[in-house]
N, CA, C and O atoms as CSV, one atom per row, in Angstrom:
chain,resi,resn,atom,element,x,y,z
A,1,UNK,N,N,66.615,52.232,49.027
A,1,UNK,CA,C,67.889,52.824,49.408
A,1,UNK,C,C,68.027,52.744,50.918
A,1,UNK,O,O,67.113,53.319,51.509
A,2,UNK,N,N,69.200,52.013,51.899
A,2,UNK,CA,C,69.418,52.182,52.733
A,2,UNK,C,C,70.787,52.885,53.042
A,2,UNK,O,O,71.640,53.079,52.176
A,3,UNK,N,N,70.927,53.282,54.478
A,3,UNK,CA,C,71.804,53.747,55.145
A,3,UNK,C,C,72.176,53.632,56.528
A,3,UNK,O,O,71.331,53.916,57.377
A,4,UNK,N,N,73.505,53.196,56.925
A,4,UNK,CA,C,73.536,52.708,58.207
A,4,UNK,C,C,74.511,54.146,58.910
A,4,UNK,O,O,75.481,54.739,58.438
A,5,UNK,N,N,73.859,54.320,60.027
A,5,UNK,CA,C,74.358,55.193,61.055
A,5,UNK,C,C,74.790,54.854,62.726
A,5,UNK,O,O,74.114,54.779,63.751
A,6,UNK,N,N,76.219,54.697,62.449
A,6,UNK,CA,C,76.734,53.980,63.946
A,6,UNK,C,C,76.299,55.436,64.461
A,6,UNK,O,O,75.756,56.374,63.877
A,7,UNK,N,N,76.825,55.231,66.013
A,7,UNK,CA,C,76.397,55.814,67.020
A,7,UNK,C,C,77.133,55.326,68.663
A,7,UNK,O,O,77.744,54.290,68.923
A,8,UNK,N,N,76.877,56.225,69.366
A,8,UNK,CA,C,77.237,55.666,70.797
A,8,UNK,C,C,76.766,55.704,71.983
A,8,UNK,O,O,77.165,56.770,72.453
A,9,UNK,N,N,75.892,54.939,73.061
A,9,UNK,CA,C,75.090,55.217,74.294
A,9,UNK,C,C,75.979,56.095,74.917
A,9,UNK,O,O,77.168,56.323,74.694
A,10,UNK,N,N,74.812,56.774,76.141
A,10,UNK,CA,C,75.750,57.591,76.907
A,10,UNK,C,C,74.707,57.756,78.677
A,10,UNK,O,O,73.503,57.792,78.935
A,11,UNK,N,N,75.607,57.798,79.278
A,11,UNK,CA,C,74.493,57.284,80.617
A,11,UNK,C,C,73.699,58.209,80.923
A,11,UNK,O,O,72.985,57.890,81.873
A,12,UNK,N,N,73.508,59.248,80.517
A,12,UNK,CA,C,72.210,60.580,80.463
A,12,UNK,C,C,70.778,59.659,79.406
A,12,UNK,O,O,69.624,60.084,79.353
A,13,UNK,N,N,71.126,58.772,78.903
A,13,UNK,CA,C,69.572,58.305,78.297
A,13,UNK,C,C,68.523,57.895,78.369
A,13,UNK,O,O,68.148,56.763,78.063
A,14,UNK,N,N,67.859,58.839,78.820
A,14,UNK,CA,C,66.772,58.301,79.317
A,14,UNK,C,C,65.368,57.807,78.494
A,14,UNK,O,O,64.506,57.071,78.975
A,15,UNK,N,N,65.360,58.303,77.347
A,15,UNK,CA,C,64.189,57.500,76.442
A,15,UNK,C,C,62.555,58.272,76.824
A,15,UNK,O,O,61.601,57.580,76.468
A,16,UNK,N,N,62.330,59.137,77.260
A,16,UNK,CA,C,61.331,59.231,77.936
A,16,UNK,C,C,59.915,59.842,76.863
A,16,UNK,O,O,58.757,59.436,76.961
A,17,UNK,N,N,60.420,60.903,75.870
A,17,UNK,CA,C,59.710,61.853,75.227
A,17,UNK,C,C,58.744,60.866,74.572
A,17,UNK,O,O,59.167,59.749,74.273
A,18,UNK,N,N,57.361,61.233,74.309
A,18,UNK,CA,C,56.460,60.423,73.885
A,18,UNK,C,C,56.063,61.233,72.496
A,18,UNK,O,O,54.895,61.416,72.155
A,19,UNK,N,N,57.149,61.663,71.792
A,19,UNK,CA,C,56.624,62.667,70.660
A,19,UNK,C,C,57.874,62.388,69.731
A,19,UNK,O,O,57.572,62.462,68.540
A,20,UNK,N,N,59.087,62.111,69.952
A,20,UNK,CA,C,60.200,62.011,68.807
A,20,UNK,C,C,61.011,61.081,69.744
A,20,UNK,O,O,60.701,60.488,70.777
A,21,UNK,N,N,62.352,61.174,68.905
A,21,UNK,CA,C,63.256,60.133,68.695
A,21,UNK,C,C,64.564,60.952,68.196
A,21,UNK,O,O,64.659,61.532,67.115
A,22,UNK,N,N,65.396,60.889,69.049
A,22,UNK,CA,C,66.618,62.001,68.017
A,22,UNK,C,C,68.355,60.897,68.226
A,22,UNK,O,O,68.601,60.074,69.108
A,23,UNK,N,N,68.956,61.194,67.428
A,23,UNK,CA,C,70.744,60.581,67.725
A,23,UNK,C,C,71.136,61.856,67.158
A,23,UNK,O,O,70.581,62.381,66.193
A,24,UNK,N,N,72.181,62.359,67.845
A,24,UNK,CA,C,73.145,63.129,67.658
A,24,UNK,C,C,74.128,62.892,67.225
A,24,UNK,O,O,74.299,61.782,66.721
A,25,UNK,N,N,75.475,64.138,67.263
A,25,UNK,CA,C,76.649,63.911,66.584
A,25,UNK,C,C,77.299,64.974,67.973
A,25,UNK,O,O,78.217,65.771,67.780
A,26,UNK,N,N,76.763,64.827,69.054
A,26,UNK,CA,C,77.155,66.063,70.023
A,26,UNK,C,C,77.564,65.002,70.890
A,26,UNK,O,O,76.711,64.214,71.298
A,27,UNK,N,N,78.803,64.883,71.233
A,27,UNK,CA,C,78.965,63.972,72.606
A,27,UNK,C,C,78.394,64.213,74.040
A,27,UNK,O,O,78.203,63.274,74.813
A,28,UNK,N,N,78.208,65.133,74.267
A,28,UNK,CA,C,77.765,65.172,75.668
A,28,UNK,C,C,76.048,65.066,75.420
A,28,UNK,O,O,75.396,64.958,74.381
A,29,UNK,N,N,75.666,65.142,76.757
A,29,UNK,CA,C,73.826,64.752,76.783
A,29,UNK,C,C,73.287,65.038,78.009
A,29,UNK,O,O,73.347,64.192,78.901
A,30,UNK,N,N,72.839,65.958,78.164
A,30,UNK,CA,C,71.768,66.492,79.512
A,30,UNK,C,C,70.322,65.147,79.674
A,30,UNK,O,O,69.727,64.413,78.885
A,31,UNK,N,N,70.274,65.444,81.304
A,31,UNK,CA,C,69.060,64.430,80.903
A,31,UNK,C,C,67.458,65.277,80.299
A,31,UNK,O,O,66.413,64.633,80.209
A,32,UNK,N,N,67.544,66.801,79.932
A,32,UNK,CA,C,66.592,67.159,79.259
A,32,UNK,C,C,66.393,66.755,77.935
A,32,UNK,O,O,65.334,66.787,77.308
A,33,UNK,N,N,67.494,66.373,77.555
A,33,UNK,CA,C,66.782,65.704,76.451
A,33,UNK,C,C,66.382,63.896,76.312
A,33,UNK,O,O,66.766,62.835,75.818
A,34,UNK,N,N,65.517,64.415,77.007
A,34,UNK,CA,C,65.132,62.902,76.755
A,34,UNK,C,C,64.265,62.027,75.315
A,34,UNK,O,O,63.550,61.030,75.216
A,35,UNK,N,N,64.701,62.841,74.567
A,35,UNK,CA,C,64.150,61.901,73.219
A,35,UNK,C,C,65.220,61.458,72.664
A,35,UNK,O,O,65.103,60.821,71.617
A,36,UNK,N,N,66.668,61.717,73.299
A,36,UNK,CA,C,67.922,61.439,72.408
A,36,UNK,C,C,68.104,59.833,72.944
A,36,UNK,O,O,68.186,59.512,74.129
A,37,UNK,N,N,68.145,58.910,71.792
A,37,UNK,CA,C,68.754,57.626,72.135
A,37,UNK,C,C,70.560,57.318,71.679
A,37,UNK,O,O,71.081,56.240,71.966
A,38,UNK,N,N,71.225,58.266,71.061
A,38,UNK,CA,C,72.852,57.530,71.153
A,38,UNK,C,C,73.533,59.356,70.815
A,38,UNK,O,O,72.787,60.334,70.815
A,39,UNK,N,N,74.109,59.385,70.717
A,39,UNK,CA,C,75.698,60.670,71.096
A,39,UNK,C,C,76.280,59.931,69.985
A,39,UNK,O,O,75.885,58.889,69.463
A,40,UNK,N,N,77.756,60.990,69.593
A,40,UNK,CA,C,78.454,60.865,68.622
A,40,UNK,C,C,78.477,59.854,67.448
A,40,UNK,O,O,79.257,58.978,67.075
A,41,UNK,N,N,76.806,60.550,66.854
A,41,UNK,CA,C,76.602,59.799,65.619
A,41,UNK,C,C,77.871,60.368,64.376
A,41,UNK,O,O,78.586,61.359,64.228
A,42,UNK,N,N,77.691,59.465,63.876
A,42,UNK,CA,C,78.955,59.444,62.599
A,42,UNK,C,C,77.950,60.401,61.253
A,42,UNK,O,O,78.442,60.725,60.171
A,43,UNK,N,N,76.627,60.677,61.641
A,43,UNK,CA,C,75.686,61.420,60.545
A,43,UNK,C,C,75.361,62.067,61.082
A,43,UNK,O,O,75.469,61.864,62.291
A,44,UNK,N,N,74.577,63.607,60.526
A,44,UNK,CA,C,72.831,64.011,60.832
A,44,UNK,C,C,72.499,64.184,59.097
A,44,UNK,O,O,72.890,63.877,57.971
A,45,UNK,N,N,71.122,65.170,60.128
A,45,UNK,CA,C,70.645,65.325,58.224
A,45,UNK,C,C,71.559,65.690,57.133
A,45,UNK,O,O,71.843,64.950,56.191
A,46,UNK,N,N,72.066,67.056,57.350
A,46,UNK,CA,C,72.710,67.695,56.263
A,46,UNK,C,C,73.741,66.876,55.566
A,46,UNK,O,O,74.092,67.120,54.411
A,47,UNK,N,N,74.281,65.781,56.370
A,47,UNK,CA,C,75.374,64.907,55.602
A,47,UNK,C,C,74.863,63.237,55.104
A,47,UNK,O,O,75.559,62.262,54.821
A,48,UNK,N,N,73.350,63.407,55.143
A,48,UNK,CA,C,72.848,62.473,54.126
A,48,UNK,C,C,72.677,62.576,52.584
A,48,UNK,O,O,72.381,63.638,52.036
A,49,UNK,N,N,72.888,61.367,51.895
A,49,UNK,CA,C,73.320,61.608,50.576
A,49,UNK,C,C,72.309,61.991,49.823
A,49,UNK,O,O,71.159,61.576,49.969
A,50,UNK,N,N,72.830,63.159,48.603
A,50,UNK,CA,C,71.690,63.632,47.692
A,50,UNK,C,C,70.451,62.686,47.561
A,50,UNK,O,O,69.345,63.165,47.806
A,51,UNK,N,N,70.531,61.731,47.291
A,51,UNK,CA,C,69.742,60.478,46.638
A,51,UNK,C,C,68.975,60.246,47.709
A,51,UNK,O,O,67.766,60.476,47.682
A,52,UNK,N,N,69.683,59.694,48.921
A,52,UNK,CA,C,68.130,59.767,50.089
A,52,UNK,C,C,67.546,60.701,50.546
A,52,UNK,O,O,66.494,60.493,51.152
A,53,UNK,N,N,68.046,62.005,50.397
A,53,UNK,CA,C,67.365,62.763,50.332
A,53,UNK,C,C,66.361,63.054,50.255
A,53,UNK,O,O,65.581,63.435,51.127
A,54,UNK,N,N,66.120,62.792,48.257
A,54,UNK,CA,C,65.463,63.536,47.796
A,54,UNK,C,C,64.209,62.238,47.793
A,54,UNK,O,O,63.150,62.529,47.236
A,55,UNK,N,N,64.304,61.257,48.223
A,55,UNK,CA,C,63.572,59.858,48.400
A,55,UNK,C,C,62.523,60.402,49.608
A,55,UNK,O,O,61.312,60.460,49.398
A,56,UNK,N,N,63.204,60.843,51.058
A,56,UNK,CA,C,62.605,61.241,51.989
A,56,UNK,C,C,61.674,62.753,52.028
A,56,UNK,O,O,61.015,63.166,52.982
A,57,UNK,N,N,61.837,63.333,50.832
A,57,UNK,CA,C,61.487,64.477,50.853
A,57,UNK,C,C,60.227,64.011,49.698
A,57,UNK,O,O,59.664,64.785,48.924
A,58,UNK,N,N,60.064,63.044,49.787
A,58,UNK,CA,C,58.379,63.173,48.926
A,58,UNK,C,C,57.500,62.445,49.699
A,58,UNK,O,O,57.756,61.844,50.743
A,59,UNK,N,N,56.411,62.541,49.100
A,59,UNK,CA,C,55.878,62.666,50.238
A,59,UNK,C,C,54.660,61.288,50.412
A,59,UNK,O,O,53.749,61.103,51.219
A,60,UNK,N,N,55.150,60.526,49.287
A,60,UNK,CA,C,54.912,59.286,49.378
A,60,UNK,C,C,55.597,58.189,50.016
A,60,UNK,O,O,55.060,57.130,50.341
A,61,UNK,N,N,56.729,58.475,50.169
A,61,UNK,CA,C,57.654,57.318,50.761
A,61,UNK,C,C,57.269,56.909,52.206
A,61,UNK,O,O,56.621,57.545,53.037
A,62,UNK,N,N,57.872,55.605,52.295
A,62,UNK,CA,C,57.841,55.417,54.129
A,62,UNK,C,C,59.334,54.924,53.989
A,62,UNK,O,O,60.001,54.410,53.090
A,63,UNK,N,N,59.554,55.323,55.316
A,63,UNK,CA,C,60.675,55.574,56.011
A,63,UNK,C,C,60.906,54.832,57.212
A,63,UNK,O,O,60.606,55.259,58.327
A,64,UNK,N,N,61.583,53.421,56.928
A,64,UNK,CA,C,61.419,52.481,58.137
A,64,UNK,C,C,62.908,52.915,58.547
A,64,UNK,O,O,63.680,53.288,57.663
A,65,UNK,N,N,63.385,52.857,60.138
A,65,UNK,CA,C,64.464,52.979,60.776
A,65,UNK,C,C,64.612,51.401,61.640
A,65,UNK,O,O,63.700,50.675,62.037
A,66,UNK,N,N,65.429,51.293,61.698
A,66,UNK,CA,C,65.664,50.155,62.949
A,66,UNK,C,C,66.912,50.405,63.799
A,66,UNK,O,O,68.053,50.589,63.374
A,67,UNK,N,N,66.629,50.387,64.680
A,67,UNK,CA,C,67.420,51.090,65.574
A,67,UNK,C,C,68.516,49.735,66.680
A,67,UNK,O,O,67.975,49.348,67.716
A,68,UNK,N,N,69.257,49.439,66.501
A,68,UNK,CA,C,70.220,48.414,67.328
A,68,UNK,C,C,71.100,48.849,68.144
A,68,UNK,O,O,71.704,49.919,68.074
A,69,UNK,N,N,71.245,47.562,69.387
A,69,UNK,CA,C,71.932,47.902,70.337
A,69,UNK,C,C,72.388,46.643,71.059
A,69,UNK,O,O,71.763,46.182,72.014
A,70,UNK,N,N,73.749,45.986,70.459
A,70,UNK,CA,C,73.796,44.860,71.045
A,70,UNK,C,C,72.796,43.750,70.075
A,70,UNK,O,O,72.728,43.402,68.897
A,71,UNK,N,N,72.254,43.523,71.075
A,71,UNK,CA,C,71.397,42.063,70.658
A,71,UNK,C,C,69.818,42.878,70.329
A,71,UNK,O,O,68.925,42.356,69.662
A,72,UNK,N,N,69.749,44.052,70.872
A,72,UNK,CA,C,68.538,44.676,70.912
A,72,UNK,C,C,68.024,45.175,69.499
A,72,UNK,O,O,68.935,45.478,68.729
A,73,UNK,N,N,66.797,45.309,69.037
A,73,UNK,CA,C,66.709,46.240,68.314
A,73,UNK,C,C,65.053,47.143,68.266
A,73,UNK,O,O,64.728,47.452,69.413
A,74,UNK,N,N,64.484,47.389,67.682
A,74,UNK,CA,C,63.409,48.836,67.629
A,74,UNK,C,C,63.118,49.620,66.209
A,74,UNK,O,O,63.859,50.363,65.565
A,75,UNK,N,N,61.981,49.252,65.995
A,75,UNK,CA,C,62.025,49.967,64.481
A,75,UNK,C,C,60.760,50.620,64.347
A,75,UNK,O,O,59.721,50.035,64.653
A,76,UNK,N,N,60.775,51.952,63.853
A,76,UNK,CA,C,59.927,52.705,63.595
A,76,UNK,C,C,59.816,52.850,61.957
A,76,UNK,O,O,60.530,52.400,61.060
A,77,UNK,N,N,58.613,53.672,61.934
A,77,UNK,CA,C,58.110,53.518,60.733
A,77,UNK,C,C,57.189,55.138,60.364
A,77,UNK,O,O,56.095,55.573,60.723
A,78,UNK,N,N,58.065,55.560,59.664
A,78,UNK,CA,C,57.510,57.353,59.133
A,78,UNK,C,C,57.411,57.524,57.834
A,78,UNK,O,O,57.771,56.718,56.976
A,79,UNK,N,N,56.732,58.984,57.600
A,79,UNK,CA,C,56.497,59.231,56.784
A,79,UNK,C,C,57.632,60.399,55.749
A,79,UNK,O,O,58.252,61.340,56.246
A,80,UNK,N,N,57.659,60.036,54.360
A,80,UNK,CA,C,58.485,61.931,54.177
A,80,UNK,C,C,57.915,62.631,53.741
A,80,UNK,O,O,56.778,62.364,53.351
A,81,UNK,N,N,58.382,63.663,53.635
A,81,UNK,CA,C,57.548,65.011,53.237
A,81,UNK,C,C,58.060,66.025,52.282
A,81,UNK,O,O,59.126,66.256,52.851
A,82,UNK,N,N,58.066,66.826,51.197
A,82,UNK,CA,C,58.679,67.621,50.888
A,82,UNK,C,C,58.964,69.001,51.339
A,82,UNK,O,O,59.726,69.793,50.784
A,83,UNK,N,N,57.926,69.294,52.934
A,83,UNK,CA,C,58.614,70.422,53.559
A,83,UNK,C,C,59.965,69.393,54.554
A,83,UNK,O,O,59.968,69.527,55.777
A,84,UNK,N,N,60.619,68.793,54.134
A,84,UNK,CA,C,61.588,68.454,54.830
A,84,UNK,C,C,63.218,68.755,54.657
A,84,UNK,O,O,63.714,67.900,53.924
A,85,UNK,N,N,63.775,69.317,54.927
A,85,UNK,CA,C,64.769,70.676,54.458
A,85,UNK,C,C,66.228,69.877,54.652
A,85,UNK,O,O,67.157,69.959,53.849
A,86,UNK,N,N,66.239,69.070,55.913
A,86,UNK,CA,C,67.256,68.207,56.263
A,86,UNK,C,C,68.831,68.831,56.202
A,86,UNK,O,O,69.899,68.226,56.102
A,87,UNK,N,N,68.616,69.940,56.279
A,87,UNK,CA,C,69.786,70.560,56.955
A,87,UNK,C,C,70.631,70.572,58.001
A,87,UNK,O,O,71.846,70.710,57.860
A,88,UNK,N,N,70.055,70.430,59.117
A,88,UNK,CA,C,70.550,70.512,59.974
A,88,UNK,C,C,72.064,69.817,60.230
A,88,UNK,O,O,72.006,68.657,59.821
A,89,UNK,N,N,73.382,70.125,60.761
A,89,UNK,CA,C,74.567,70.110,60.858
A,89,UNK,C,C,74.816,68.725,61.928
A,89,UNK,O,O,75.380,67.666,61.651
A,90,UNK,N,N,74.245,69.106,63.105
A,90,UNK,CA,C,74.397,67.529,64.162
A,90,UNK,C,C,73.051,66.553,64.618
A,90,UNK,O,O,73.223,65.609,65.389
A,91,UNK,N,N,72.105,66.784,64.228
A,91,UNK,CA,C,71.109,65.911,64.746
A,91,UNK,C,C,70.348,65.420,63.672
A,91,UNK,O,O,70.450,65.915,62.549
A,92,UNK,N,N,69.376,64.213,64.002
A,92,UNK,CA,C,68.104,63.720,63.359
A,92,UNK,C,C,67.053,63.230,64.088
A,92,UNK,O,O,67.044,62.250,64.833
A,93,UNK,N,N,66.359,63.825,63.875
A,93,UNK,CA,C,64.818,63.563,64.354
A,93,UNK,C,C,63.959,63.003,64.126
A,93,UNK,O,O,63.362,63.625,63.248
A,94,UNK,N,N,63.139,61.609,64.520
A,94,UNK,CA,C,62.066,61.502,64.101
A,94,UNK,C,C,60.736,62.150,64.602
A,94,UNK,O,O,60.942,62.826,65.610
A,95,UNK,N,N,59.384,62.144,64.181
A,95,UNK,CA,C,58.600,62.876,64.619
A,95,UNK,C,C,57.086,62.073,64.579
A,95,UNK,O,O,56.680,61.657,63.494
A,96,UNK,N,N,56.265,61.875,65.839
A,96,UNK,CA,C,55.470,61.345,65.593
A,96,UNK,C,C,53.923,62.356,64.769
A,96,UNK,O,O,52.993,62.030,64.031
A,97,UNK,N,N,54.411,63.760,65.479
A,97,UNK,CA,C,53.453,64.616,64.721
A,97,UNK,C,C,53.682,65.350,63.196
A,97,UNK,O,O,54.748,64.830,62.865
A,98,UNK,N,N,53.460,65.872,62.554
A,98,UNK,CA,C,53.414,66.187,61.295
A,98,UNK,C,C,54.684,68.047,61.486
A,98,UNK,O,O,54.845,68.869,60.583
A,99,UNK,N,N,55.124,68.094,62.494
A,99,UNK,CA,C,56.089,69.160,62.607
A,99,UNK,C,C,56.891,68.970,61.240
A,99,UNK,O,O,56.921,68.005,60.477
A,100,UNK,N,N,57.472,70.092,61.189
A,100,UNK,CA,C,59.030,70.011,60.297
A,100,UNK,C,C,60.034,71.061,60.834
A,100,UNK,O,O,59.639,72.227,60.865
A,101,UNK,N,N,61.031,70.838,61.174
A,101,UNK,CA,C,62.395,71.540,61.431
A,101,UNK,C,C,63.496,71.239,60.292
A,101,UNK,O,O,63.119,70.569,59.331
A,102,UNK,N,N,64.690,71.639,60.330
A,102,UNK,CA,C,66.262,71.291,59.530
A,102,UNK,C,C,66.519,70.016,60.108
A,102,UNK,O,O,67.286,69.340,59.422
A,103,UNK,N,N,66.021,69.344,61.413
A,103,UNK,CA,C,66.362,68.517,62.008
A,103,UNK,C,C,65.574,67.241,61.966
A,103,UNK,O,O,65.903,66.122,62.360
A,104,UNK,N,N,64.480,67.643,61.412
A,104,UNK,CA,C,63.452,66.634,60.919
A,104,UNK,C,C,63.212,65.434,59.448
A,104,UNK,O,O,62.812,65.880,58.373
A,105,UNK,N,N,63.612,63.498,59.688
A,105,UNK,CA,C,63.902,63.446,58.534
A,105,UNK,C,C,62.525,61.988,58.340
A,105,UNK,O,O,62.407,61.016,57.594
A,106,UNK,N,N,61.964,62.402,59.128
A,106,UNK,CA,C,60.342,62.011,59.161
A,106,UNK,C,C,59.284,62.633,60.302
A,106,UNK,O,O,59.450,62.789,61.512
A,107,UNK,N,N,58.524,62.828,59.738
A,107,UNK,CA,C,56.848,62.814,60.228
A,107,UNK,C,C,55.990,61.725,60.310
A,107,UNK,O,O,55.875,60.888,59.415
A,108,UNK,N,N,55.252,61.713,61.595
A,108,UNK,CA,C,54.010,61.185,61.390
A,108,UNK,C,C,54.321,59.454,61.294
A,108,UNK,O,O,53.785,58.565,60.633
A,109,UNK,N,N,55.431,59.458,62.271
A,109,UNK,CA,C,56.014,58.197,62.874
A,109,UNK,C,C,55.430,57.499,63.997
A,109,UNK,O,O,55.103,58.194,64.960
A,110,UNK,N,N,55.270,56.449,64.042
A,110,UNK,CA,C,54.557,55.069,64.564
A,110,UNK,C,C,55.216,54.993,65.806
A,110,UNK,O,O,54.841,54.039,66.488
A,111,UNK,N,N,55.827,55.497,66.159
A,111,UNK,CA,C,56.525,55.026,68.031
A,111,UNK,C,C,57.534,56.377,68.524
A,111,UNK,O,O,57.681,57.404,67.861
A,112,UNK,N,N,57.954,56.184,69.399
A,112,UNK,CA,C,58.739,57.636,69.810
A,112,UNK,C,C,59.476,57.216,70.520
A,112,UNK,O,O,59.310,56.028,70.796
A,113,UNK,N,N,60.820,58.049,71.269
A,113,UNK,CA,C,61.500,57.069,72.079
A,113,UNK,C,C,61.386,56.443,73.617
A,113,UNK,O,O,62.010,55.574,74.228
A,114,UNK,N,N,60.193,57.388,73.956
A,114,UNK,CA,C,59.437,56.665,75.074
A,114,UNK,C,C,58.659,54.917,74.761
A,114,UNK,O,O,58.570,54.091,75.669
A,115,UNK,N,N,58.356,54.748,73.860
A,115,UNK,CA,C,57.896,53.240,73.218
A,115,UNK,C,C,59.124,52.243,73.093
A,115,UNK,O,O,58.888,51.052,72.889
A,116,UNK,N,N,60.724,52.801,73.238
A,116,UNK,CA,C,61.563,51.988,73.307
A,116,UNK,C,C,61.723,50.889,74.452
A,116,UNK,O,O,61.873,51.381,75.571
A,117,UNK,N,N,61.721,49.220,74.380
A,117,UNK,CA,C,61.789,48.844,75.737
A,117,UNK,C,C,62.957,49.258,76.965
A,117,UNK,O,O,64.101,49.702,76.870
A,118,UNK,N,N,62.423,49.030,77.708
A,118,UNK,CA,C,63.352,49.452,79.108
A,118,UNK,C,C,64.842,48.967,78.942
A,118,UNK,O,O,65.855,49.651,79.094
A,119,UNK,N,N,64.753,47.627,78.594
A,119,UNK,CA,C,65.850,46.404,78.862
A,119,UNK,C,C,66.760,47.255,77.795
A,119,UNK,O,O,67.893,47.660,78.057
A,120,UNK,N,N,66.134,47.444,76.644
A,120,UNK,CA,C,67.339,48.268,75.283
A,120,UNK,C,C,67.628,49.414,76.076
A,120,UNK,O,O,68.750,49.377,76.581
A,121,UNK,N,N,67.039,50.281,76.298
A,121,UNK,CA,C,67.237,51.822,77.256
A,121,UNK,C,C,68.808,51.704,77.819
A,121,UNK,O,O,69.848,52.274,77.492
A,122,UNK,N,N,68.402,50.448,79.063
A,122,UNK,CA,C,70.161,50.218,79.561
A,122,UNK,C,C,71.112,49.507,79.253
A,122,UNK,O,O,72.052,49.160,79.968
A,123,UNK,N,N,70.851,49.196,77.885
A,123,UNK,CA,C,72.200,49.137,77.237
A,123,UNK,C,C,72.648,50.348,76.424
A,123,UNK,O,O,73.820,50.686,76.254
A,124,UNK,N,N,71.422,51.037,75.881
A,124,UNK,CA,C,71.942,52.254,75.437
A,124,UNK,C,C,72.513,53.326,76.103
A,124,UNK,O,O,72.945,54.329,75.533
A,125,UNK,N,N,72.524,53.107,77.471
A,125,UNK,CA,C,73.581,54.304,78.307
A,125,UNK,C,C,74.773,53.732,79.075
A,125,UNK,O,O,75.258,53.994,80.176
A,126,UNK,N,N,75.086,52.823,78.068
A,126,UNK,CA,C,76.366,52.334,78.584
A,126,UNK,C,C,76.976,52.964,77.407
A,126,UNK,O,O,76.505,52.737,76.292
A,127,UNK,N,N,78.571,54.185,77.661
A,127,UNK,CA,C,78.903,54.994,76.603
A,127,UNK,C,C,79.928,54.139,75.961
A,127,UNK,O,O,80.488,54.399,74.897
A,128,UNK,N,N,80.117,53.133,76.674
A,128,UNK,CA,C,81.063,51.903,74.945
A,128,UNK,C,C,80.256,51.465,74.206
A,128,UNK,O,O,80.765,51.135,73.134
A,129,UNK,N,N,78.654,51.211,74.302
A,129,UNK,CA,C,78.231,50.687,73.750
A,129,UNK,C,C,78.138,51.467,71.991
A,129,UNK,O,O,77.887,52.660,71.823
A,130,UNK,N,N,78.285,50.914,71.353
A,130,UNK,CA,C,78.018,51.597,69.685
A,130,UNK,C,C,76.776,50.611,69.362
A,130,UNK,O,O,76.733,49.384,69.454
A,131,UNK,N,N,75.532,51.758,68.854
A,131,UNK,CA,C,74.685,51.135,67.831
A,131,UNK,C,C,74.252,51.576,67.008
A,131,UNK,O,O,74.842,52.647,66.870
A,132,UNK,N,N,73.632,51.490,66.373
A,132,UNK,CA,C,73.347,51.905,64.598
A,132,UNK,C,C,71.804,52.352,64.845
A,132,UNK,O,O,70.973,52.228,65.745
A,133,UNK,N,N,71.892,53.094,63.212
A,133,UNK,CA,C,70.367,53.425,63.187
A,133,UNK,C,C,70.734,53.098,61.299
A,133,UNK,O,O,71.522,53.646,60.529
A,134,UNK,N,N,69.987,52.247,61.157
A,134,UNK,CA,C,69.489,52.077,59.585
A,134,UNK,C,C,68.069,52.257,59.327
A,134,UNK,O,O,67.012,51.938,59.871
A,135,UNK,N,N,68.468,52.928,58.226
A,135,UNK,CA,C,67.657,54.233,57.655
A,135,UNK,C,C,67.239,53.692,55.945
A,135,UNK,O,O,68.024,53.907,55.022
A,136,UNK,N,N,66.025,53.047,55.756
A,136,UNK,CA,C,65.338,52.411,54.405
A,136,UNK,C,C,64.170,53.010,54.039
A,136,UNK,O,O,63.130,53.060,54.695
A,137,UNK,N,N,64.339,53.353,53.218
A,137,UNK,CA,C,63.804,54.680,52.010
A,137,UNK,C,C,62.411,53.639,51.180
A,137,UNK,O,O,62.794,52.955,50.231
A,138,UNK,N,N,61.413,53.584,51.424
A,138,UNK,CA,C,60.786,52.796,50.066
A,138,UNK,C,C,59.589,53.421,48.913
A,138,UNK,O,O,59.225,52.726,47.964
């Protein structure tokens, strides 16, 4: 099961956090958050469909993302879990440690958004830019 999630850079991105990976649905962006790679995502958790859901919430699955931008792209690779609640209203998170929040829709993920290259970074804070995050369930 996949799912594609546009999105939009924004010049606060800095990529830096060496622990997660987040896109929002909040247009604006402080540079404290530096694990956020795109603003006014068209998703978060709570408005992913029953079915991937309940795919990401066991705790066998992996959970590949690929993340695009332009010509660029970046793909991580997590785990799901069934403490994964996926509630949350505007954000998604990946997580390289075994945490869980409402905002959390993997654990125990292979890269973070500090591992993103530089060259993708500045295209992602250009705020016309739109890129996606696809989201494959296996």
């Amino acid at each position: 099961m996949k799912i594609e999630i546009p999105f939009r850079g924004h010049k606060n991105i800095l990529s830096l956090h060496e622990k997660t990976i987040e896109i929002t649905k909040d247009s604006e962006l402080t540079v404290n958050g530096d694990c956020i790679i795109g603003t006014n995502a068209d998703l978060a958790c709570k408005d992913l469909p029953e079915k991937l859901k309940k795919k990401i919430q066991n705790p066998d699955s992996k959970i590949i993302f690929k993340i695009t931008a332009n010509s660029h792209s970046f793909s991580i690779i997590g785990n799901g879990s069934k403490k994964l609640t996926l509630k949350h209203t505007n954000d998604i998170v990946l997580r390289k440690s075994a945490f869980t929040c409402s905002r959390t829709i993997a654990i125990n993920c292979d890269k973070a958004s500090s591992d993103i290259p530089r060259t993708m970074i500045k295209v992602l804070q250009n705020p016309k830019m739109i890129g996606k995050m696809v989201i494959e369930v296996k």
